[in-house]
Backbone as CSV, one residue per row, in Angstrom:
resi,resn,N_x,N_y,N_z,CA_x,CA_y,CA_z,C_x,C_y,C_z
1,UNK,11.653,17.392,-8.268,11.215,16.036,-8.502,10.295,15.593,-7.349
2,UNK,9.384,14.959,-7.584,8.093,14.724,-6.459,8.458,12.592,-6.317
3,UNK,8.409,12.929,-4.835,8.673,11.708,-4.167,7.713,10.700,-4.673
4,UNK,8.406,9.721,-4.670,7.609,8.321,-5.286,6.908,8.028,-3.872
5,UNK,5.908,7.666,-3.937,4.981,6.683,-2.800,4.024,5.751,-2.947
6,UNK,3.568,5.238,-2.143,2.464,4.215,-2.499,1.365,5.011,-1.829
7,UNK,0.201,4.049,-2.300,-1.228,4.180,-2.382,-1.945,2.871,-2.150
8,UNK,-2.419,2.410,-0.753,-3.324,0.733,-1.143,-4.458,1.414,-1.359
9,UNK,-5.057,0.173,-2.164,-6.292,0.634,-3.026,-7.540,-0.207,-2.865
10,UNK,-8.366,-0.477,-3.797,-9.553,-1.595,-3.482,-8.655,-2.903,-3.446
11,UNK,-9.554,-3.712,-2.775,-9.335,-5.178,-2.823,-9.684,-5.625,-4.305
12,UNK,-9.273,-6.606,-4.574,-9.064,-7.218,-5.487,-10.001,-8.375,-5.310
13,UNK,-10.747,-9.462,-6.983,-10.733,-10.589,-6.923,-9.675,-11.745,-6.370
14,UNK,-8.803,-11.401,-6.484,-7.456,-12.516,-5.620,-7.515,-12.563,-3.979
15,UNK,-8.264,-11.432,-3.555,-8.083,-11.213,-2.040,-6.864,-10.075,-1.663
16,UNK,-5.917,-9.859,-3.067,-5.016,-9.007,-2.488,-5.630,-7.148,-2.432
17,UNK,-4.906,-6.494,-2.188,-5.214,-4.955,-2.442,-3.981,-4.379,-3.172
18,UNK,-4.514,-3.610,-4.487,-3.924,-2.753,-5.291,-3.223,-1.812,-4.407
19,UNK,-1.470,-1.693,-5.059,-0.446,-0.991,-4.555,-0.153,-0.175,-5.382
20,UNK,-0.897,1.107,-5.669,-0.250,2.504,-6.502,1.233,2.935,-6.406
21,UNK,1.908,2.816,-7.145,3.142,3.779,-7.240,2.486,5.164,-7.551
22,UNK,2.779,6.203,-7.018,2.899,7.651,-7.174,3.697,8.418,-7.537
23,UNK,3.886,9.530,-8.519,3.341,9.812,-9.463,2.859,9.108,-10.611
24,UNK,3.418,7.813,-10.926,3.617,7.132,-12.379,2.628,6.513,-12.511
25,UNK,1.798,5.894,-11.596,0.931,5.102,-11.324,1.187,3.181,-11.759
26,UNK,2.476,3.138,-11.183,2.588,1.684,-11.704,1.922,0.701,-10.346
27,UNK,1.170,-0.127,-10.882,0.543,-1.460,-10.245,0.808,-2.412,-9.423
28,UNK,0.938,-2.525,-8.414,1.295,-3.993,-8.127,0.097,-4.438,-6.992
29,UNK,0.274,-5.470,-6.486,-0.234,-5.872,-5.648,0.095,-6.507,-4.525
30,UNK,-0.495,-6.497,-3.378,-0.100,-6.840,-1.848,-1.093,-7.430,-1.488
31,UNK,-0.348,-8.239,-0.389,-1.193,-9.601,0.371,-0.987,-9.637,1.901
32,UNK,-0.386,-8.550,2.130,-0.173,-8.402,3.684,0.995,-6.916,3.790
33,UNK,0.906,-6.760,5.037,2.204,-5.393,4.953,3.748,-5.953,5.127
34,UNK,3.656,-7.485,4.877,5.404,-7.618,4.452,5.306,-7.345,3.240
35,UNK,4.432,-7.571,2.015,4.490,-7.255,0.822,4.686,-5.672,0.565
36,UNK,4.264,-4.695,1.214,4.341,-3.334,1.285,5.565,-3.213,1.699
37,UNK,5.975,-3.231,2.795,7.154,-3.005,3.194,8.635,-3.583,2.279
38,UNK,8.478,-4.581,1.787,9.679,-5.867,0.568,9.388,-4.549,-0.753
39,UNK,8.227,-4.036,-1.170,8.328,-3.405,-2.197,8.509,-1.612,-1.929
40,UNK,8.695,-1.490,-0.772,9.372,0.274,-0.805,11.067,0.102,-1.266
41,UNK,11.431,-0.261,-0.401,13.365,-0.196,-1.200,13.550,-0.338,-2.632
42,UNK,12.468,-1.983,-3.526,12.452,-2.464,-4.614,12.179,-1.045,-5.307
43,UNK,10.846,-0.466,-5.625,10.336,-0.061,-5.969,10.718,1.495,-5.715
44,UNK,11.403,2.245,-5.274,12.074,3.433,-5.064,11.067,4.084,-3.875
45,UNK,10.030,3.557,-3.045,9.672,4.684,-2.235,9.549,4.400,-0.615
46,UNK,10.002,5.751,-0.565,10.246,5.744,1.446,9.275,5.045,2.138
47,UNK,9.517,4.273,2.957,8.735,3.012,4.070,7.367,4.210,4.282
48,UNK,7.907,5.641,4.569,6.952,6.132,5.850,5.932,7.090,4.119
49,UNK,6.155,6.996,3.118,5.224,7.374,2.002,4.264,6.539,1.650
50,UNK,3.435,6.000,2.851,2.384,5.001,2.082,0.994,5.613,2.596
51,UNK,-0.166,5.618,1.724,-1.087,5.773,2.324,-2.482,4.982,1.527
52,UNK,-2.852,5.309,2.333,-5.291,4.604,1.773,-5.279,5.711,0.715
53,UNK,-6.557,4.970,-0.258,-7.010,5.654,-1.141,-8.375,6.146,-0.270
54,UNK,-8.794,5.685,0.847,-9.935,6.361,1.212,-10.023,5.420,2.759
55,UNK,-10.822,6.208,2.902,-10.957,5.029,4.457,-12.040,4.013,4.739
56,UNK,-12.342,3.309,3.726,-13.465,2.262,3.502,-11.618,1.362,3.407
57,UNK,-11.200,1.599,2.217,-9.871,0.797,2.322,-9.390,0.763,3.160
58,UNK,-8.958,1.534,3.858,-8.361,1.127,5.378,-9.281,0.879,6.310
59,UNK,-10.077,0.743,6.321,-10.735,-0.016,7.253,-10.481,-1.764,7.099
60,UNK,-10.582,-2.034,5.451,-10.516,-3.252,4.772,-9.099,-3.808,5.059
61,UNK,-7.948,-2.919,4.791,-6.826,-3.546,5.145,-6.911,-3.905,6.947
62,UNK,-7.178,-3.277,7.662,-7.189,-3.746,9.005,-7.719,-4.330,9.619
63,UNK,-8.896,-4.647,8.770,-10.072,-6.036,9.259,-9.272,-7.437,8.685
64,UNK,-8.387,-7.417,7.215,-7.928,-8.669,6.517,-6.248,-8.482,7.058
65,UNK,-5.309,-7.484,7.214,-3.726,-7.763,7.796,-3.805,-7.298,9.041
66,UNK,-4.920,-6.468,9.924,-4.582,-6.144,11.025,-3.952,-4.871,10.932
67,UNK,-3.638,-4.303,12.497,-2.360,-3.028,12.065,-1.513,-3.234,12.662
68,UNK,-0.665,-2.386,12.207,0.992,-2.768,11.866,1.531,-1.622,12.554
69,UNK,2.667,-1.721,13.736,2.789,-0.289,14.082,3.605,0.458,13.109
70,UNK,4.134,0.372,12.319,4.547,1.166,10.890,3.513,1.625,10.032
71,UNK,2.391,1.053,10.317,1.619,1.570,9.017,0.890,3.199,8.877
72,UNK,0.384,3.259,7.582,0.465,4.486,7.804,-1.320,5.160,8.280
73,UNK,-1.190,6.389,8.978,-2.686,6.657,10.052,-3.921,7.137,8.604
């Protein structure tokens, strides 16, 4: 069985950034990394399974939430 994880993704019209579940690909969305972090336990996947879909996005998350010393490199 292959571990569930996340994925942040493009920004959004709302200002938030798309939160991939992995493998299944279910949706959600985040507005800061308490929202990431509130939806790993919810959502079945390990704190330290998160990553960028590319690094234009992470650049984007760390210019709009900053970094987080949990987050992922």
């Amino acid at each position: 069985m292959t571990e569930n994880r996340f994925v942040i993704g493009p920004r959004s019209f709302d200002g938030s950034f798309r939160l991939l579940r992995m493998p299944d690909g279910l949706a959600l969305s985040a507005r800061s990394w308490d929202d990431v972090w509130a939806a790993c336990p919810e959502f079945n996947v390990p704190w330290r399974a998160i990553g960028f879909s590319d690094l234009v996005v992470r650049q984007q998350v760390l210019d709009v939430w900053g970094d987080h010393p949990d987050m992922p490199s």
